[in-house]
Structures are given as structure tokens and as C-alpha cells.
C-alpha positions as CSV (number, residue, x, y, z in Angstrom):
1,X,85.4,105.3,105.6
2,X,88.7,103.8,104.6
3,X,88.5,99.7,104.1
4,X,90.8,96.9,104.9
5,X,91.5,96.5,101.3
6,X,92.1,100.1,100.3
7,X,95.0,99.7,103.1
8,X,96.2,96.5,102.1
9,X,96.4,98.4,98.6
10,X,98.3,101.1,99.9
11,X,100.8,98.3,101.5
12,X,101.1,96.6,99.2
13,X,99.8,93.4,100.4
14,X,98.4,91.3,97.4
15,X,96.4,88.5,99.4
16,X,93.3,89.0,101.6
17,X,95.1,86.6,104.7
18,X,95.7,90.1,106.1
19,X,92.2,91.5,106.1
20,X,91.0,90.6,109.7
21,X,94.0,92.3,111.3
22,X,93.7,95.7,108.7
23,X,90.0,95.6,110.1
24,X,90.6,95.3,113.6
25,X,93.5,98.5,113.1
26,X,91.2,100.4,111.4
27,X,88.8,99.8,114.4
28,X,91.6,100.4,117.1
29,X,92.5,103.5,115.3
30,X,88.7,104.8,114.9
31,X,88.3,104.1,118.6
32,X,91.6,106.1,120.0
33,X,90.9,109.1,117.8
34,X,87.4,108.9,119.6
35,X,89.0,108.4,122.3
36,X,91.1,112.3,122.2
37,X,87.2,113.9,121.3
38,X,87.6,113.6,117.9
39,X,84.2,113.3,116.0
40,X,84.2,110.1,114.1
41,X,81.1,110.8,112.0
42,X,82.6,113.5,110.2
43,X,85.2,110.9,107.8
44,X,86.8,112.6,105.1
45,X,90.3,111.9,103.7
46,X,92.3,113.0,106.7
47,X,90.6,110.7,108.7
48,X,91.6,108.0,106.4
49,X,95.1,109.3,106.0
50,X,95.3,109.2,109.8
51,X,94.0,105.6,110.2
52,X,96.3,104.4,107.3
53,X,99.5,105.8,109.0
54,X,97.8,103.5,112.4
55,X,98.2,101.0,110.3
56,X,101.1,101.0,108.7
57,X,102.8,101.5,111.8
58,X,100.7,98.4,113.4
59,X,102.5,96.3,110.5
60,X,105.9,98.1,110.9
61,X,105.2,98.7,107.0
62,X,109.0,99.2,105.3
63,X,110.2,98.5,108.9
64,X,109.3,102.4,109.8
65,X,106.5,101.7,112.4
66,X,107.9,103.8,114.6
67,X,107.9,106.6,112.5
68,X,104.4,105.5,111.1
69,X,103.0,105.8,114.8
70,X,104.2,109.3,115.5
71,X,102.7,110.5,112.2
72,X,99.7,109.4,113.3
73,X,99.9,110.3,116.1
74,X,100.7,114.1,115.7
75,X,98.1,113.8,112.7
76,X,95.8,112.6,115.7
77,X,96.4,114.9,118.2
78,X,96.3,118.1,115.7
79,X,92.9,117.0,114.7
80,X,91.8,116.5,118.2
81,X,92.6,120.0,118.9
82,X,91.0,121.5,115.8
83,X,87.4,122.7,116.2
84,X,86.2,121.2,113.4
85,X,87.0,117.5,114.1
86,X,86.0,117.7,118.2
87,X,83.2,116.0,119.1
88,X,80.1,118.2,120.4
89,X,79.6,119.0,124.0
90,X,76.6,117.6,125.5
């Protein structure tokens, strides 16, 4: 699983003031994917890809948030309708 300061890395950001924010993203992000039936045990790089464009788009990162957020969210919703990232039926 991706870490705050992986994504503060890959914005840039040089001090750790930002940390509690990344985390609570990365947590908001985990939880809407869940959210579309997307199985949150199976983290590999897209999932991490998907929760850094969530929050890059959360910190309007090179003022593109908008842009960010539908990346993410199309990355999102393909996964979510992609066998092998749905959640199991009980």
C-alpha cells in the first residue's frame, strides 16, 4: 500500500506538515474504491496509481485537480468493473 510520503514524493512536497491530510486522502480514496466493489486487499501498483491521482487532485497538484479527479476516477470505475479487482459475493 502506497504511504503518505511516497505521495508527498511524487508531489513534490519536501516537509512532512502535509502528512496527516496525504493519510486521510489515501484513506478517503481506499474507502470510495470500496465503496464501487472494488477489492481493497488485492493492492498492487494500479491501486496506488489510482489513489495517487485522488490525491493529487485533493491538493489541486499543478492546479489540475480537476483533471486529476477524473483520472481517478475513470481509473476507479474501470477497475470496479474488471473481474479481477471486484470484491467477492457473499
Amino acid at each position: 500500500m502506497v504511504s503518505a510520503e511516497q505521495i508527498r514524493k511524487k508531489m513534490r512536497i519536501t516537509h512532512t506538515h502535509s502528512d496527516g491530510d496525504i493519510a486521510d486522502n489515501i484513506e478517503a480514496a481506499r474507502l470510495d474504491m470500496s465503496r464501487v466493489g472494488i477489492d481493497m486487499q488485492r493492492d498492487n501498483a494500479l491501486f496506488d496509481k489510482a489513489i495517487e491521482l485522488y490525491c493529487k487532485a485533493q491538493f489541486d497538484y499543478l492546479g489540475k485537480g480537476d483533471q486529476f479527479m477524473k483520472n481517478y476516477e475513470d481509473m476507479r470505475d474501470a477497475m470496479s468493473l474488471t473481474g479481477e479487482y471486484k470484491c467477492a459475493v457473499k
